[in-house]
N, C-alpha and C positions, 0 to 999 in steps of 0.2 A: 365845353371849355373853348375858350378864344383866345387864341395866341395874338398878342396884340405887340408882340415885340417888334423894336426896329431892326432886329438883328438877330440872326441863325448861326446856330454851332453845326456844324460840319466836320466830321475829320478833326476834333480838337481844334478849329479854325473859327471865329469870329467874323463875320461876314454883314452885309446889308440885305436884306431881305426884301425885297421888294415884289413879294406877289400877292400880300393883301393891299398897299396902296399904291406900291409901284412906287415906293421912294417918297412919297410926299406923306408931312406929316397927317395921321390920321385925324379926321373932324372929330369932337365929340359928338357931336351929334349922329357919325357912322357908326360911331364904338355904342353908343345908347342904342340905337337900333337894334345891332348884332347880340347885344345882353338881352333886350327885351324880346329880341324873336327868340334868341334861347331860352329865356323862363318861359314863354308862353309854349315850345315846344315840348318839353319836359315837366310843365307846370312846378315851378321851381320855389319854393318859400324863401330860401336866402339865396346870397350871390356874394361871391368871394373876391375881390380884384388884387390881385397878388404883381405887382406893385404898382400903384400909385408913381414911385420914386421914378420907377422906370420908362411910365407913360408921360411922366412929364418934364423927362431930357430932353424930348424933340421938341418942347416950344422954350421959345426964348421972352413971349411976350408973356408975362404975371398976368396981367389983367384977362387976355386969350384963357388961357389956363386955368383962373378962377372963375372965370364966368362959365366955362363947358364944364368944368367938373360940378360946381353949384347944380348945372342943368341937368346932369345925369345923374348928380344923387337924389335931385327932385322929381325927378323923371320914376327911378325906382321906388321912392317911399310912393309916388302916388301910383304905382304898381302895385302896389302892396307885398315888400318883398321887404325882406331885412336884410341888410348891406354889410359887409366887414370890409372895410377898405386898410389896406394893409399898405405900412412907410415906412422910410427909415427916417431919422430922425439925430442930430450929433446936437448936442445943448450950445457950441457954439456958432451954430450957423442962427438964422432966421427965421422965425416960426412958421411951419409952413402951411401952404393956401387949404389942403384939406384941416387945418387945426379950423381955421375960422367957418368953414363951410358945411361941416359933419354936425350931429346932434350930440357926438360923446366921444371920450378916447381914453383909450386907456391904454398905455403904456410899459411895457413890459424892457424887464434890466436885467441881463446879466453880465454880471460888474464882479471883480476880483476886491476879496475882503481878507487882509491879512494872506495867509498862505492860501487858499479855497477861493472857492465860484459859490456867487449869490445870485439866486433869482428870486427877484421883488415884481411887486405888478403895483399901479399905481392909476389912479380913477380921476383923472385931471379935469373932464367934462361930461357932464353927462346932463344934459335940457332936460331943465322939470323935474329931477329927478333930484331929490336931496341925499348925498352919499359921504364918508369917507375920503378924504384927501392926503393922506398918509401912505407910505411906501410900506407895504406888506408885502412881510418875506412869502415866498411860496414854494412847494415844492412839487416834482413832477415822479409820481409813481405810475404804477398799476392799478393803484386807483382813482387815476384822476390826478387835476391841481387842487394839494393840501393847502388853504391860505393859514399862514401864521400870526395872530396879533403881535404888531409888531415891539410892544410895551414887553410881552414874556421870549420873544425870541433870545438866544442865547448872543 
C-alpha cells in the first residue's frame, strides 16, 4: 500500500503532509515507480488506486495530468498487472481524463428511487469487448453482487 495523499489526518486535524515529496506535487512517473516496485515486491497480479479523484487535485495542468496517468496505466498493462482505478464522478462536471485514457469503466449508482436506495452498475466502456449498456439494478449480499435484468426489475 502507497499512501500517496497530500494530506494527513491527525487528532481529527487535516494537515499537509509533506514526507513523501516534501510538499511538491508528486511526478507520475515517482508514483509508477513506487507501484511497480511494489508489484514486483509482492509479485502482485492487480493494483488498486483508490482515488484517482484525489491524486489529481494537486495538478492544475489537464494536459500534465493526462499525459502521467496515460503513462502509468501503460506502464502497468505492460507490467502485466490488472488495474482498478477508482473516481468519483458527478454527471454535471466534465468527463474525466481517466474516462478517455482507461480500457473500460464501469460505473456504479446509488441513487434514491421513490422512498428506497437503488444500486445499479452500468458498463459505459469497455475496448474490444462487445457488452451491455444499460443500467442494471444490482444487489449487495452474502453472496456477492446479484445483477438484475433491468426489463424484470420491479
Amino acid at each position: 500500500m502507497i499512501d500517496a495523499r497530500p494530506f494527513k489526518i491527525e487528532d481529527g486535524l487535516i494537515g499537509k503532509d509533506d514526507s513523501l515529496y516534501r510538499g511538491e506535487k508528486l511526478p507520475f512517473e515517482h508514483l509508477t515507480k513506487l507501484i511497480k516496485s511494489g508489484v514486483k515486491r509482492i509479485d502482485a497480479k492487480r493494483v488498486v488506486i483508490d482515488s484517482v479523484t484525489i491524486l489529481a487535485m494537486q495538478y492544475s495542468d489537464k494536459f500534465y495530468m493526462r499525459q502521467g496517468l496515460q503513462g502509468m496505466i501503460q506502464a502497468l498493462e505492460n507490467f502485466g498487472v490488472s488495474s482498478l482505478i477508482l473516481s468519483e464522478y458527478a454527471e454535471d462536471k466534465e468527463i474525466p481524463l481517466e474516462w478517455i485514457v482507461t480500457s473500460g469503466i464501469i460505473q456504479l449508482y446509488h441513487k434514491q428511487v421513490e422512498d428506497s436506495m437503488e444500486r445499479t452498475i452500468q458498463i459505459t466502456k469497455m475496448r474490444g469487448i462487445k457488452h451491455s449498456e444499460q443500467i442494471h439494478p444490482i444487489e449487495l449480499g452474502s453472496d456477492g453482487i446479484v445483477l438484475r435484468h433491468p426489463r424484470l426489475s420491479p
